[in-house]
N, C-alpha and C positions, 0 to 999 in steps of 0.2 A: 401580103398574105403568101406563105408559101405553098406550092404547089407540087413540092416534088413527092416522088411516087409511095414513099414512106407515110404524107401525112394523107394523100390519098384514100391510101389502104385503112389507115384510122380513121378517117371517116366515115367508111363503108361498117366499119365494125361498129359505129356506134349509131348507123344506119339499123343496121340488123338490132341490135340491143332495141331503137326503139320499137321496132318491130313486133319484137317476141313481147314487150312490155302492153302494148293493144289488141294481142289477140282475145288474152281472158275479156277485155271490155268488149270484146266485138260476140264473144259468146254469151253476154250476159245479156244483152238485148234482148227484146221483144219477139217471139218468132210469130211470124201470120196470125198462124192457128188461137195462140196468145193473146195473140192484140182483139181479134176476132172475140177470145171470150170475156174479155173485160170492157168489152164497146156496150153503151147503151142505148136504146133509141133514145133520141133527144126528144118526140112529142110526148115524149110518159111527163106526167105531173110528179112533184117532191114526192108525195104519197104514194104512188103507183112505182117511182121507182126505188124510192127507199124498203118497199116490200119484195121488187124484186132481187135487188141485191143482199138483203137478210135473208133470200129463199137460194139464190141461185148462184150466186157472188161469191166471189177471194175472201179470206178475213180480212184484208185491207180494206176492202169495202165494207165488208157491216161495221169495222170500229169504224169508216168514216161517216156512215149510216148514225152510230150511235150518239157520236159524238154531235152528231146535226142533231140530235133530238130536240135541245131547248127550242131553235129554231121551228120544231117542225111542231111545238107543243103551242107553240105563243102563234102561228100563223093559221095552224088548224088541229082544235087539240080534240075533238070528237071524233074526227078521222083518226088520229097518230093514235089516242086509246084504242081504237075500235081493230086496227088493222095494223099499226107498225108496233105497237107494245107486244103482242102476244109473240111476232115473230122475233125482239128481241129476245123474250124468256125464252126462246128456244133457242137463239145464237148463243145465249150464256150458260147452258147445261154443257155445252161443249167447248165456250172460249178459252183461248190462251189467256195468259197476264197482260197481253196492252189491253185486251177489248175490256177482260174485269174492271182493268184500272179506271178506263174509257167510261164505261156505263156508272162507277159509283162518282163520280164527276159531274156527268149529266144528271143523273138522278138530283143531287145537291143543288146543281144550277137551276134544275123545274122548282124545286121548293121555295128557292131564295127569289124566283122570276114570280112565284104567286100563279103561275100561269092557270093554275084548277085551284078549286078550295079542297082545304085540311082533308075532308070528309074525301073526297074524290082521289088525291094523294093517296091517304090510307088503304082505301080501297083496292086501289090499282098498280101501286111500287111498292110498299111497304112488306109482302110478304115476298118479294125479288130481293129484299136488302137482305132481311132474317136470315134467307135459306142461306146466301153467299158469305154469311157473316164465320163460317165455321174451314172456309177453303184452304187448304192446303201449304197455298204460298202467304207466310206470315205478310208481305205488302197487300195482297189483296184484302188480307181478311181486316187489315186496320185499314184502308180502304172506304171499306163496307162501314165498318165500326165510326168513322168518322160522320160519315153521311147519317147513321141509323143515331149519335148522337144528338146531332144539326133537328132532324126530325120529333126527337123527342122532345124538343122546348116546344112545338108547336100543337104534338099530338093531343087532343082531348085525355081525362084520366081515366074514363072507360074504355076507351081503345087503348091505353097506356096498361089498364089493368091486365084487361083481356088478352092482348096481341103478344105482350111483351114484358109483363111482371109475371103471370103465371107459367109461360112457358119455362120460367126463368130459375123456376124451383128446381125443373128437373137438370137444366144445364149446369146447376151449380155444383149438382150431386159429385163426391171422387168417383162414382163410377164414369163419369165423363173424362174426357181429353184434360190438358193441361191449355189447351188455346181456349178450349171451351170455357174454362171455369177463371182465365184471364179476362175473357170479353164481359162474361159475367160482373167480376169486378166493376169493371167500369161502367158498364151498364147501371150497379146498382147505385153508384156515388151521383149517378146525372137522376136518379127519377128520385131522389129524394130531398130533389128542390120543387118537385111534383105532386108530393101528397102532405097531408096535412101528418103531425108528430103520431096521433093514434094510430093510421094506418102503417106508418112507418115502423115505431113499434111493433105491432102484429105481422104485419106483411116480410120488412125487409132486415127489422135487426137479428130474427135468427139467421137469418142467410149471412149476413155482415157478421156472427159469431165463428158461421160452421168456417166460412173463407179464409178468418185469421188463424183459422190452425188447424188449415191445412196443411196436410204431406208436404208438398213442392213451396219451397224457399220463394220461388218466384211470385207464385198465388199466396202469399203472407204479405210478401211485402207492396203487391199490386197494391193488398185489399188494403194492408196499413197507407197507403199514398190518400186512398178516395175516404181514410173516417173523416179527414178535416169537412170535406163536404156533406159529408153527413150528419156533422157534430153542428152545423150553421144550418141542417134539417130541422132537427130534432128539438133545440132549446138547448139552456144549458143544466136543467135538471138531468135530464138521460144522459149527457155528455159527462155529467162528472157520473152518475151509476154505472153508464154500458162502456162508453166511450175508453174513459183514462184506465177504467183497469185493463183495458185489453191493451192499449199502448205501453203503459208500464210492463207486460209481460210482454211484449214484440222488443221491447226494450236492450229484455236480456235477453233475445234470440239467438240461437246459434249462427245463424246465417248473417253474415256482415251487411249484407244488403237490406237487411232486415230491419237493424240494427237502425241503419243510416236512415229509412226510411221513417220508424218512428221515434227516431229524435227530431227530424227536420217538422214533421209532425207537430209534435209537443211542440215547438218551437212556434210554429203558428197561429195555434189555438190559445195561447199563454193569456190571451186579455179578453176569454171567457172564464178562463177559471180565475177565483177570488185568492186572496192573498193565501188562506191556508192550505188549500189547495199548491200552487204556488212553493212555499217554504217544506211544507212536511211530505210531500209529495213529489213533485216536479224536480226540489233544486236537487237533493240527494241521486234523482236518474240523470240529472245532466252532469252534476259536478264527478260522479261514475263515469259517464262517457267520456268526459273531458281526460280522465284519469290515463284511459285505457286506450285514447285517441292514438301516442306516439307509436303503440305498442301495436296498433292495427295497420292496414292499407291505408296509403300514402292518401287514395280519396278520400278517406273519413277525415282526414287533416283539409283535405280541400272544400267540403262540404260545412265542415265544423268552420273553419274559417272565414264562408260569408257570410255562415249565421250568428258568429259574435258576436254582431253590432245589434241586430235585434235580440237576441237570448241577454243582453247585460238591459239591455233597453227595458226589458219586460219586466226581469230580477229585478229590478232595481229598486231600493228599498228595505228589502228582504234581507239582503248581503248583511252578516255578521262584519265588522272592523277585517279579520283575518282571512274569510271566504272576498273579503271583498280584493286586499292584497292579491290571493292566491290568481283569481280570473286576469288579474290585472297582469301580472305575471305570465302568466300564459300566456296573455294575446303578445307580448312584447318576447315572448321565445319564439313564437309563429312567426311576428318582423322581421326574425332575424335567423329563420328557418333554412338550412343552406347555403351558409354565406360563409360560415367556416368550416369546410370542404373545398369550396375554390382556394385550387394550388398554382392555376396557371396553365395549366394540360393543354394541349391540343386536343381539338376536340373527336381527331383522327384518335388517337389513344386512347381515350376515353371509351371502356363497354358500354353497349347499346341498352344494357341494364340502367347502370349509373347515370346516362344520358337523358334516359325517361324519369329517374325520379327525380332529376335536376329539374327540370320541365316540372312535374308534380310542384315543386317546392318552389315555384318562384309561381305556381298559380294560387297557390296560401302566402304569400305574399303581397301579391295582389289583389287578393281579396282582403287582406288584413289593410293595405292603402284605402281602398273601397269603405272598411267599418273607422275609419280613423275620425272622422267628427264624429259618431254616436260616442267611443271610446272616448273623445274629449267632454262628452256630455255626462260619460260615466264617474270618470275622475272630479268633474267641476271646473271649468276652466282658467278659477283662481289657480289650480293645481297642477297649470299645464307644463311650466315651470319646472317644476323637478319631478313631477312624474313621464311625460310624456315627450318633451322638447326631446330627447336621444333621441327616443324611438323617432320620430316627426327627420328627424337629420340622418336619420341612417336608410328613412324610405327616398327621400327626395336625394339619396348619393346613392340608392341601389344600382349593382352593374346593371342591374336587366330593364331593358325600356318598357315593358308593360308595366312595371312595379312606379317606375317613375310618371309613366301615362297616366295612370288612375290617380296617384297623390296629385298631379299637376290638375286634374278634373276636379277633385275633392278641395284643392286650394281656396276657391271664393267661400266654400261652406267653415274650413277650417277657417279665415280670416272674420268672417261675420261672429261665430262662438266666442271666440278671441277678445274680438271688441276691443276694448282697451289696452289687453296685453297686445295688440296685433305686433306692436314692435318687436316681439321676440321673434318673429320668423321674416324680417327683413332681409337678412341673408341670404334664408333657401327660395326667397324671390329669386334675390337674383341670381342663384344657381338656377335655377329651374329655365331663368329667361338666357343661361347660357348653354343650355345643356345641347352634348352636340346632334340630339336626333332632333330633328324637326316635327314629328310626332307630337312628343313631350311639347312644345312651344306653342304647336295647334291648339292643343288639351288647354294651355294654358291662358294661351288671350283670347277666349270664349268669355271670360268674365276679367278682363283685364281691367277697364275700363271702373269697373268694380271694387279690384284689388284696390287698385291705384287709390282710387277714393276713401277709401280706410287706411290705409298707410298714410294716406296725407293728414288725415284727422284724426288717426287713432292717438297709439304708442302711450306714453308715458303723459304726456299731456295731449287734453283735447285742443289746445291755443293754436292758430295756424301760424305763430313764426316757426314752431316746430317741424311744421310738416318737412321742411329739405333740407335740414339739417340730418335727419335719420335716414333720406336715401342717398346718402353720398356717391350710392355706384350704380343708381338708377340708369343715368341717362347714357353712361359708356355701356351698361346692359343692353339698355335700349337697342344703342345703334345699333350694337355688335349683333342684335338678333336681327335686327332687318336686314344687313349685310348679308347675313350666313341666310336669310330666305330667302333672299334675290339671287343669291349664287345656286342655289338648288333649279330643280325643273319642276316645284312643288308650285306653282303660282297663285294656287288659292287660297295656302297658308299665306303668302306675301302679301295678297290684297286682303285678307282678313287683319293682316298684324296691322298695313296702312292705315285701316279702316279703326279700326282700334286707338290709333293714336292721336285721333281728333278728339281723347279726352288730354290731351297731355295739358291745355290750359290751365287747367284745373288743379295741375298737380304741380308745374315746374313754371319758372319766368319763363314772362317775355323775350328775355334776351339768352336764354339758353335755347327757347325754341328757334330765336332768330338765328343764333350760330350755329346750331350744333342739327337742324332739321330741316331749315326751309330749302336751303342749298339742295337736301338730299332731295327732297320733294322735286323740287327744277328738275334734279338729275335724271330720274325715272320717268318725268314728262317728257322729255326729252330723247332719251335713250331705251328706255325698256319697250320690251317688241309685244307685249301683251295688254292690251287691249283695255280690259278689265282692271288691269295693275295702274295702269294712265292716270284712267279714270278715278280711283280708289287715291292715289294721289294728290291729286288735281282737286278734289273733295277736302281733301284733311290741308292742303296747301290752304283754301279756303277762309278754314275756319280757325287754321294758325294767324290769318289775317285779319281776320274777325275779330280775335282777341288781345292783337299785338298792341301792346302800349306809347308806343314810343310811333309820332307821326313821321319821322324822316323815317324808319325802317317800313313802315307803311306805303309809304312813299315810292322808295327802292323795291320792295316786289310788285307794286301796280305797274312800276314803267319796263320791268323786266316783263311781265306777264307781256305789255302791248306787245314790245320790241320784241322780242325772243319768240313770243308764240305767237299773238297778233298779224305782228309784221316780217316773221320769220322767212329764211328763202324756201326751206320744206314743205310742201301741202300740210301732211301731216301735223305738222307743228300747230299750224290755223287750223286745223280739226280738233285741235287737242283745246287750240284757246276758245273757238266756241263750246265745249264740254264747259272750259271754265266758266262761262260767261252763264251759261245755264245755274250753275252752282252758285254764282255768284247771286242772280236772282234771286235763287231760292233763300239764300243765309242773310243778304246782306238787306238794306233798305231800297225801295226801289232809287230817291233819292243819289244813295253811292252809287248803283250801276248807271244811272244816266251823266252823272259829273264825269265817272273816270271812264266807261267802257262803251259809253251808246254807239259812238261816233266810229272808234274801232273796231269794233264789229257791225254793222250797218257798211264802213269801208270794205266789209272782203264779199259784198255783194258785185264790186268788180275784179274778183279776182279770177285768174286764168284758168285755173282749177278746177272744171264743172261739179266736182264732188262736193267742193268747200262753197260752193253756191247753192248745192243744192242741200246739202244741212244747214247752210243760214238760213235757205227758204224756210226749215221746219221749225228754229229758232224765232223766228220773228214774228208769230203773236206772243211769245212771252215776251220779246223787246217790247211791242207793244204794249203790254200791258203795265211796263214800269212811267210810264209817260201819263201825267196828270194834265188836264185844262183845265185854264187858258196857260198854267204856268211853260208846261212844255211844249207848249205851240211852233216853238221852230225849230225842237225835234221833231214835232211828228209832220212835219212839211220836208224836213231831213227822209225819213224815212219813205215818206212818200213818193216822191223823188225817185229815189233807189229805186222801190218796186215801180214805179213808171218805167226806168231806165233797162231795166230787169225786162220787162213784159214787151219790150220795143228791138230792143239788142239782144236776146237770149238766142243765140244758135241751137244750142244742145236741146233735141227733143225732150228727153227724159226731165230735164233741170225746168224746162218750159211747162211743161204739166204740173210740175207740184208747183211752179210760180201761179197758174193761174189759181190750184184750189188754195195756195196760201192767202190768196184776194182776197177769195171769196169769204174767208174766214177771215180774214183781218177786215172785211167789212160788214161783216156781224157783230164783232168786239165792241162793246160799249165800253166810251173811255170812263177812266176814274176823275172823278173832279179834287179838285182844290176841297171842298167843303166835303163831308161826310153827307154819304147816298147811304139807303136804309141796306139797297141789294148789296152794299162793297163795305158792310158797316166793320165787317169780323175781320177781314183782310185790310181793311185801312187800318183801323185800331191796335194790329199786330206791326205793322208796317209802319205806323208812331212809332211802337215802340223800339223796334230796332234803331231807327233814325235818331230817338233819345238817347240809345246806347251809345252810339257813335260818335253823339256832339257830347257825353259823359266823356267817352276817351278822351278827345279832343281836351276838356277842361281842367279832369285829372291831371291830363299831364304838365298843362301850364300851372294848375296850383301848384306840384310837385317840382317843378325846375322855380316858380319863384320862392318856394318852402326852402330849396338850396341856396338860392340867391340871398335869403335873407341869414339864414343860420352861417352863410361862407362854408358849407361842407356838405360832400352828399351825404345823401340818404338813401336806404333803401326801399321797397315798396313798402314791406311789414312795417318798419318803425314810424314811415309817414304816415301809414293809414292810422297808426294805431296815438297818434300824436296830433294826426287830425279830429279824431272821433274824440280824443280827450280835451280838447282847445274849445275855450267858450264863445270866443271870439269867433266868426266865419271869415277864411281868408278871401278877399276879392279878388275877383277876374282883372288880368291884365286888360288896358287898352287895345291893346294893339291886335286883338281878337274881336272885328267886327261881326256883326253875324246879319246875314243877308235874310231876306223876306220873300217870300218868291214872288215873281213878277215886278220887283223893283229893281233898279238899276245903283242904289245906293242903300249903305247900310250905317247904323245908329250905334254907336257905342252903350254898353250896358252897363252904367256906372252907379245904378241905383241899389242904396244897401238892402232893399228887399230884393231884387232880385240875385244879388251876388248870395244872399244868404238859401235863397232859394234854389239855385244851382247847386251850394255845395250839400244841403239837405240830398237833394237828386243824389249829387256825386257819393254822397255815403251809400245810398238805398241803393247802389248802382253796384259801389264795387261788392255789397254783399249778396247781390242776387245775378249781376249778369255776368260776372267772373266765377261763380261756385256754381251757378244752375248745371244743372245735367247738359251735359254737350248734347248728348242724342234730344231733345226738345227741337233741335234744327232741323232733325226727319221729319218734325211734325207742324214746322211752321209753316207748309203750305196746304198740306192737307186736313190735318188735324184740327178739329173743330173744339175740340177741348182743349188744345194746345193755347189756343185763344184765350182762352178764359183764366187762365194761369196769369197773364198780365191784369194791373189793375190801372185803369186808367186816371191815377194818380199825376198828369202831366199838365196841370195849368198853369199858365203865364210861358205856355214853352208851343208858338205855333206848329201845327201837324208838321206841315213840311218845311220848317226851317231848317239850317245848315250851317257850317260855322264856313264864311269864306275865309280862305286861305291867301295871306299875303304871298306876296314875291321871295319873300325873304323865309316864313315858316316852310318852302318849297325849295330852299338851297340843299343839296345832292351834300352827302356825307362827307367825312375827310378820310383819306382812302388808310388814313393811320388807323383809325376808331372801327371801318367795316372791313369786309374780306373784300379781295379785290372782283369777287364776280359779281357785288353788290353794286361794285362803285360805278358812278356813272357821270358825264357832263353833261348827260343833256336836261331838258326839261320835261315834266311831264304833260302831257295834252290831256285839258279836263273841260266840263261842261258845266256849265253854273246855270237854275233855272233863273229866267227871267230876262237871260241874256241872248242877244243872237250870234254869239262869238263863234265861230266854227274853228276847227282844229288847225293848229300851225302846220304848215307840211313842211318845215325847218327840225320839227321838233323830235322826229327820230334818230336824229345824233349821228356818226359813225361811225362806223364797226368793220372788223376786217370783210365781210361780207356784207355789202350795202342793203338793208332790209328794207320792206317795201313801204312806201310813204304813207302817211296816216291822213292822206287830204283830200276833200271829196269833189274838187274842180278837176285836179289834172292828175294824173297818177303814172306811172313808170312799171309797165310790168315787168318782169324777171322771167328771162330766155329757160 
């Protein structure tokens, strides 16, 4: 630090600068006399001193008086009428705008609190709202106006008559204000949901006459806003008498606001009036407005523009061949409203004029993306093709990203109209999944899942060997978007896109998810520093597994999952694999999680980590609850164990607590049996069924490599299945696929021709319902109680908890030519077979440049 006398002196000076900078704070304080008059006594009661601060007090204290009101109404409201109300009315003859705003607040909050009945309300605020409804400052008095609306659903019609229809005559008169004769407006469109058509008639349609032609442009077009609500008063006999001619002459108003106001109007009411109405009527005032739209303010293009989709929607029918042309027309010069005037400018060059109506024109653009399925409903979607496809390609390439925002929203709706055509707009898929705002990409995998599912089925033919032949550039789409969200600091677009791609089963092979996704999935389990993204991950890595075809790539992500996550040296990593193993639960058969994962997880109950102890604690009555007796009896003597060793050796206070209440609750758990229990009837029954699914995979795939073995040439999925389903013959199960029983130690070859024929009946019904079911069905498989019933329990000759055991040889590690080398592996997998007491190799986690931590429950090696 230097010290010489130069920096000194610079210090001093910026000594004094702070100085001079705390005086004003030091004047602003409290002086005695001050604090003195804002002190209260603390024995006064709410009531005693809420009257004397309305009496004697700052305006900061009665608005915070008034504001206590609901309080002081719902605690003692015979008192707060009697004694704090009156000396409000007299705080508000005088307040400022917070207290105004303050009191029409409270007032709304006592009504909506019920704290007094209607009758006692009316009585005692209602003529406090009225007076203040006419005040000065336009926020106050719509304020008042809000509250005195709120109030009028509730009011009786004789105090509605009385209090607030009659007065209403005279406020409406033009010798009144212009604020006056606004509130009146609104006023009259809320009470004539209030009285029956006669009185409305009599009472308020001359009033609703004198208001639309009135002087002031403003009270014209208030009154033309509230006829729609008074035209769903009245009926629609008065509505075509009183109603449409006054709109049709607001129509041609001088004033633009007028104008806009009843056409938006007409535009609502359109599916009360009857078709002639409608054509000799209606179409000639809009197809006028439409006329005279370019030649007005930039807003009547914007306004006109949301309501296209419903104004064609309503016409529709009506349209002569050439009016129908001309609309159509229109809305496709709106599309493209502004787009030839971009020259390139800076937008520094660019006047502040031109600037705003650039902005105007890309909000009629956006609204015309917004009417774009109604528009395709107008044309016919046979005719999407040459009427509408530009338009469709020029909104989803618009520069401006609100324009592209709203078509990527409107996407699932335009794909559903489509139907069959969907194949035409396959392209601006995949523009849309590359576009470079991330905005756009949110908007769009909202219903991705959706999309995906008609593209796959649509197009030109419904047949599924078509479906990936038409998305060629799907899955480079793909990635490239999950890349470009993981690179952003948007995270929750990344974990929605994750989340989203647990439908890709459904749309793309097995062996493209294996390549081109599972890797990515590892990576973010791995690497990414968010939480949520992990986890959203770790989910769809899942249910990638779930539906992978091919048992050695199955194979290769369960013993990466142990080794990598499981047995990783990071803590983290083993927090991530228990996430997995929860998910795993949830999707898979209890069956799978006890073979591949019981053992590995149950192992990190001795790990060093108190964190990763102390979420397995929270994990382990779902461990529990995948374990059947008598079959898993030397798991759950495994497990038990554990929590012995747990509740004896547990250092860490915190990790020792939830050990004990995980006891307690894991000694409330009633196991599931072997046999079907009436209480575990819905969850066993789901729980076949997944287990069915899995010994399907399993048999698939061995008909499908002996179907190569026999022809001498592959195949691929489509041509086998569909080669299978045509073969009259049933192909038989290889030999060398035993299948074990649980609680025996030896298993029976299945060589019999009803059951071979019986499996591949299964193997059909299998790949047509548990490779195309809705992925999202798997949110529902633990909770969902209808999710249940969705399966048929079509499963006999197929024991509940059977399994296919796996040879030595069905369990040989890939050839590092066929996978990627992060797949490849030499070691073997450590699995659990029920019926067996085998417990896990501790040979069996292989080596790695970093020795992970052993999978064995006698002796273990922790990691420094």
């Amino acid at each position: 630090m230097d010290f010489s006398q130069n920096s000194l002196f610079g210090y001093m000076e910026d000594l004094q600068e702070l100085t001079i900078i705390e005086r004003p704070v030091r004047r602003s304080l409290k002086t005695p006399e001050e604090i003195e008059r804002l002190t209260v006594d603390e024995d006064l009661s709410d009531i005693e001193r809420a009257v004397y601060l309305l009496s004697a007090g700052q305006d900061i204290q009665g608005t915070s008086v008034i504001a206590n009101l609901p309080f002081l109404m719902r605690q003692n409201p015979a008192e707060t009428l009697r004694r704090v109300l009156p000396k409000v009315r007299e705080a508000l003859h005088v307040a400022g705008v917070e207290m105004q705003l303050t009191a029409a607040v409270s007032f709304l909050t006592i009504l909506q609190d019920e704290s007094v009945s209607v009758h006692t309300y009316a009585h005692s605020f209602l003529q406090v709202i009225l007076l203040h409804l006419e005040h000065r400052d336009a926020g106050v008095s719509n304020a008042w106006l809000e509250t005195l609306l709120s109030v009028i659903d509730v009011l009786p019609k004789d105090t509605l008559r009385h209090e607030i229809l009659n007065p209403l005559v005279s406020k409406a008169q033009l010798s009144q204000t212009v604020q006056s004769r606004l509130v009146s407006c609104k006023i009259l469109g809320k009470l004539t949901n209030k009285f029956d058509a006669l009185a409305i008639k009599r009472e308020i349609l001359p009033l609703v006459k004198s208001l639309c032609q009135d002087v002031e442009y403003e009270v014209r077009s208030c009154m033309c806003r509230q006829l729609e609500n008074i035209a769903q008063g009245i009926g629609t006999e008065l509505t075509k008498s009183v109603v449409l001619p006054e709109l049709i002459e607001l129509s041609s108003d001088e004033g633009s606001s007028v104008r806009l106001a009843a056409f938006e109007t007409l535009v609502n009411l359109l599916d009360i009036f009857d078709t002639d109405d409608r054509s000799q009527t209606i179409l000639p005032v809009v197809k006028s407005f439409c006329e005279k739209s370019f030649k007005a303010d930039e807003s009547i293009l914007i306004s006109l523009s949301f309501h296209l989709g419903k104004l064609c929607h309503g016409l529709y029918g009506i349209f002569t061949p050439d009016q129908h042309l001309r609309f159509l027309e229109f809305y496709k010069k709106l599309c493209t409203l502004g787009l030839q005037q971009e020259n390139g400018h800076n937008e520094n060059q660019i006047p502040p004029q031109i600037l705003e109506q650039e902005k105007k024109y890309i909000s009629v653009r956006k609204n015309c993306a917004y009417n774009f399925p109604a528009m395709i409903v107008f044309v016919d979607p046979k005719n999407f093709h040459m009427e509408l496809y530009s338009t469709f390609f020029c909104l989803c390439h618009d520069p401006e990203v609100p324009v592209r925002y709203t078509i990527a929203i409107c996407f699932y709706e335009v794909s559903k109209l489509l139907n069959s055509g969907v194949y035409l707009i396959h392209k601006e898929l995949i523009t849309l999944l590359q576009d470079e705002s991330l905005e756009v990409l949110d908007a769009l995998i909202d219903h991705l899942p959706e999309i995906l599912e008609l593209m796959s089925t649509g197009g030109e033919s419904s047949v599924q060997e078509n479906k990936l032949s038409s998305l060629p550039d799907l899955v480079p789409a793909l990635t490239a978007a999950e890349q470009r969200a993981a690179a952003s600091l948007k995270w929750r677009t990344h974990e929605k896109l994750l989340q989203k791609y647990a439908c890709l089963p459904q749309v793309i092979s097995s062996d493209q998810i294996y390549y081109r996704f599972l890797q990515r999935m590892f990576t973010i389990m791995m690497t990414n520093n968010v939480l949520p993204v992990q986890k959203a991950a770790s989910r769809t890595l899942c249910i990638f597994l779930r539906y992978n075809r091919k048992q050695e790539q199955r194979h290769e992500v369960i013993q990466k999952l142990i080794e990598q996550l499981g047995q990783g040296k990071s803590y983290w990593n083993r927090l991530r694999f228990l996430d997995t193993c929860e998910f795993i639960i949830e999707i898979f058969s209890k069956s799978f999680f006890c073979k591949y994962f019981f053992l590995p997880a149950i192992e990190l109950t001795h790990d060093p980590v108190a964190n990763v102890r102390m979420k397995l604690c929270y994990l382990l009555p779902k461990v529990k609850s995948t374990l059947k007796i008598p079959a898993d009896k030397h798991l759950l003597q495994q497990l038990e164990m554990c929590v012995r060793k747990l509740l004896c050796q547990e250092k860490d206070k915190d990790v020792l607590a939830i050990v004990k209440r995980t006891v307690l609750e894991l000694d409330r758990m009633e196991m599931s049996m072997d046999a079907f229990q009436k209480k575990f009837y819905e969850k066993d029954l789901l729980d076949q069924e997944k287990e069915r699914e899995e010994l399907l995979l399993l048999e698939m795939e061995q008909l499908e490599k002996e179907k190569q073995q026999n022809d001498g040439r592959p195949m691929s999925e489509k041509t086998f299945e569909k080669k299978r389903r045509d073969s009259k013959t049933p192909t038989s199960l290889p030999k060398s696929i035993p299948i074990s029983v649980p609680g025996s130690s030896s298993a029976t070859p299945s060589t019999s021709k009803e059951i071979k024929k019986s499996k591949l009946i299964r193997s059909q019904s299998f790949n047509n319902q548990a490779f195309h079911a809705k992925y999202g069905n798997l949110d529902k498989c633990t909770t969902s109680k209808s999710s249940t019933a969705a399966y048929t329990p079509s499963v006999s000759g197929l024991s509940k908890t059977s399994m296919i055991s796996l040879t030595d040889d069905s369990f040989r590690t890939r050839n590092t030519n066929s996978a990627p080398s992060s797949f490849s592996s030499n070691t073997s997998l450590p699995s659990t077979s029920r019926g067996t007491g085998n417990s896990v190799d501790p040979k069996s986690s292989g080596s790695k440049d970093t020795q992970p931590r052993k999978a064995t429950l006698k002796s273990r090696k922790s990691n420094p």
